[in-house]
N, C-alpha and C positions, 0 to 999 in steps of 0.2 A: 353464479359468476365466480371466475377465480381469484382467488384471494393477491390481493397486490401488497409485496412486502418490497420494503426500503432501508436499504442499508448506507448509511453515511455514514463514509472511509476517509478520516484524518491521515495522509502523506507524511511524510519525513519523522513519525516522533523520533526524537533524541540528535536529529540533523545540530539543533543549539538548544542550549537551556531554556531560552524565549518563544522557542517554537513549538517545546514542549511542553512549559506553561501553557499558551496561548491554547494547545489543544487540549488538554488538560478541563479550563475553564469554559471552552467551547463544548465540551461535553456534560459539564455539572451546570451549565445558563443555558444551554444551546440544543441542538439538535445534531450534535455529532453522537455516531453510537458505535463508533470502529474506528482504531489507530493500526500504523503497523510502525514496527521500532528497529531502527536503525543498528545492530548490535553489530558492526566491527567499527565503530567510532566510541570513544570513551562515552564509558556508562555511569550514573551516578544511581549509587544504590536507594538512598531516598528516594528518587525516583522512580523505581524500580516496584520499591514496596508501594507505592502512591498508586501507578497503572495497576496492580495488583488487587488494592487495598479500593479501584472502582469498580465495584462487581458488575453492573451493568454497561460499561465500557469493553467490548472485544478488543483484544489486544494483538495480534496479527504481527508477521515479521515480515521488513520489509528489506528483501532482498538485496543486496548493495555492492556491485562492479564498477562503478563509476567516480568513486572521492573515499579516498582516506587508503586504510590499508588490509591486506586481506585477513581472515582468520586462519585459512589455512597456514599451511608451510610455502614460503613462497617460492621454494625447488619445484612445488607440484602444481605451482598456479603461473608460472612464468610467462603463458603468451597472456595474460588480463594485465602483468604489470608494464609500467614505465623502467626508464632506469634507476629512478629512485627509489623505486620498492612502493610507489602507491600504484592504485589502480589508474587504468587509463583513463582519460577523458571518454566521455559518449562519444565525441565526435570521432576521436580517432580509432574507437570499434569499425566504423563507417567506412573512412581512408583505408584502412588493409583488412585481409582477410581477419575472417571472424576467430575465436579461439577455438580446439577442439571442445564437444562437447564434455569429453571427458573432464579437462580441467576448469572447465564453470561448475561442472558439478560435483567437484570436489569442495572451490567457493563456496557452493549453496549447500553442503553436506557439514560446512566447519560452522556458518554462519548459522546454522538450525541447531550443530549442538550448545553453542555458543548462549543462544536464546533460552533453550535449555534449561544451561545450566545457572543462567540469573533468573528466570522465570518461577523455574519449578516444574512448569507445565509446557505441554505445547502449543503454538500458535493456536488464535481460532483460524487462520487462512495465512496466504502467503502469495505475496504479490514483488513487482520485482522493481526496482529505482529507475527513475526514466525510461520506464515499460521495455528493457531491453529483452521481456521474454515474445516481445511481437518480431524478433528474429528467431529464424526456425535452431540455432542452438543453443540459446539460452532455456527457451521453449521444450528442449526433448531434455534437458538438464534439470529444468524444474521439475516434467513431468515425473520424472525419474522419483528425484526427492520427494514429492507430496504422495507418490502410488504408494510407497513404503508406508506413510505413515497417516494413509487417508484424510487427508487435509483438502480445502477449499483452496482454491486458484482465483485471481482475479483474471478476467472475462480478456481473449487476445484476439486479435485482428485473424489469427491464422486459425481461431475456430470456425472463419468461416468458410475455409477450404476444406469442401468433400472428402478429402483424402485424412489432411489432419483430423477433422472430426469422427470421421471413422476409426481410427487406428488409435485413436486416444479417449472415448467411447467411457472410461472412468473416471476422466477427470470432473471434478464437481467445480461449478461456476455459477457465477448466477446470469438469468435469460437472458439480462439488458445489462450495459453498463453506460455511464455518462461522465465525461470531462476530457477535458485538454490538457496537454502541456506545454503552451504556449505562457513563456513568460510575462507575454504582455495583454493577458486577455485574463477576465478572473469571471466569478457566478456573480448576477446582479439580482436582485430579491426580483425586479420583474422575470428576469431567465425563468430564476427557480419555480417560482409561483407556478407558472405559466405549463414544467416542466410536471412536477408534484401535480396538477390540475389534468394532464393528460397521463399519468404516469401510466405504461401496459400493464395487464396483469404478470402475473409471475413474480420472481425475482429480479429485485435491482436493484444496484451499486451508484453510489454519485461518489465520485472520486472529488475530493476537496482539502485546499492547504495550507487551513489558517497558521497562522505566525506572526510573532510583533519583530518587525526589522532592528538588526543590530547593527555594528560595524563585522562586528563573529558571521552573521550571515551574510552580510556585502563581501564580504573576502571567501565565499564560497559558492552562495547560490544565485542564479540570473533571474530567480523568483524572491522578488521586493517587495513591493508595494502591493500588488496584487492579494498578498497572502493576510497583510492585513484589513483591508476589505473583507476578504471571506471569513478571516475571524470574526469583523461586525455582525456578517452576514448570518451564520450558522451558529450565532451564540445569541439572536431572536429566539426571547420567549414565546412570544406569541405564533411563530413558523410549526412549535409543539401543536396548540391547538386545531392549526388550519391542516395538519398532516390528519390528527385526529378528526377531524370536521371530514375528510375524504375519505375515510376507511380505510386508509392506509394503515399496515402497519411496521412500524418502527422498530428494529430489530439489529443484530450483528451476525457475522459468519458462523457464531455459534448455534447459529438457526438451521445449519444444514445437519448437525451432529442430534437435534431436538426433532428432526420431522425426519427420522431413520426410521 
């Protein structure tokens, strides 16, 4: 039988202090084994050395066009900005044309060295905020960045078009992936159970986005209440046992760089 590996992916680190906490702890109590980190929003270097300083913690970059402001020059990223100089809303990629793909991938080209150069290292994978690589030019922007530097992708809706799969044939992902981003819908230990109980063989991703709510995250994110539940949720000790009880095994993106 083939072997069933589970990677559980903590969203937003560094979105707020509290949510990075919250992940943090949900990986030293819990059953989180992958973050990806928010680097064009203010960075705290304690922080820094802490994700570093969790050796079994995969640490992952998580791509960011949609809040705060770019790392590039913003002469060269000007269809992603507002007139303020941040980035657009999600919603209003949607309302007008997309940006070329040139200048997402200059974003995602500043935001990787950026990770870099607070890291040390590079990403175990790289995935993108409000999955805006599930449109076809965020998508050929990434692919762009992660060929360069053999890096893991988080799993797109457009791999499942014949043509994308074909023509992109290097990119590494894993079989399955699981989650939403509905801000009013979160994991419930029955979901999960239930989920972890049938999980396919292969590779898979459970996308999840513990956080302890502030008024710093009321003034930013439409994901609330939600994120502290799945804090409760994924920081069960005893969820450890029952993964092990199924032959799962428990792993991060840096599993794809180990089974080369």
């Amino acid at each position: 039988m083939k072997q069933k590996v589970l990677i559980i992916n903590a969203d937003d680190c560094n979105l707020t202090s509290q949510v990075t906490e919250a992940i943090l702890k949900a990986h030293a109590n819990g059953i989180v084994t992958s973050t990806t980190f928010m680097v064009n929003l203010p960075a705290n270097g304690d922080v820094v050395r802490e994700l570093n300083a969790s050796k079994n913690l995969g640490v992952g970059l998580h791509l960011n066009v949609t809040l705060g402001e770019p790392a590039a020059k913003a002469s060269l990223v000007k269809s992603l900005l507002q007139k303020d100089g941040r980035f657009k809303k999600k919603d209003q990629y949607a309302v007008h044309k997309f940006p070329p793909a040139v200048e997402i991938a200059e974003e995602f080209k500043a935001q990787l060295q950026r990770f870099v150069k607070l890291f040390k290292h590079l990403p175990t994978h790289v995935d993108v905020h409000h999955h805006m690589h599930d449109h076809r030019p965020f998508f050929e922007a990434l692919a762009g960045i992660v060929k360069k530097h053999n890096l893991p992708i988080r799993w797109t809706r457009l791999l499942n078009e014949r043509e994308i799969k074909q023509s992109y044939k290097f990119l590494k992902t894993t079989d399955h992936f699981f989650g939403n981003l509905d801000p009013h819908t979160f994991w419930t230990e029955e979901v999960l159970r239930h989920l972890l109980f049938t999980l396919p063989e292969g590779t898979n991703e459970v996308m999840c986005h513990p956080g302890w709510v502030d008024d710093e995250l009321c003034a930013i994110s439409s994901l609330t209440i939600p994120r502290e539940r799945e804090y409760q949720l994924f920081s069960l000790k005893e969820l450890r046992k029952y993964i092990a009880h199924l032959g799962i095994t428990l792993t991060n993106f840096g599993f794809f760089s180990k089974s080369r």
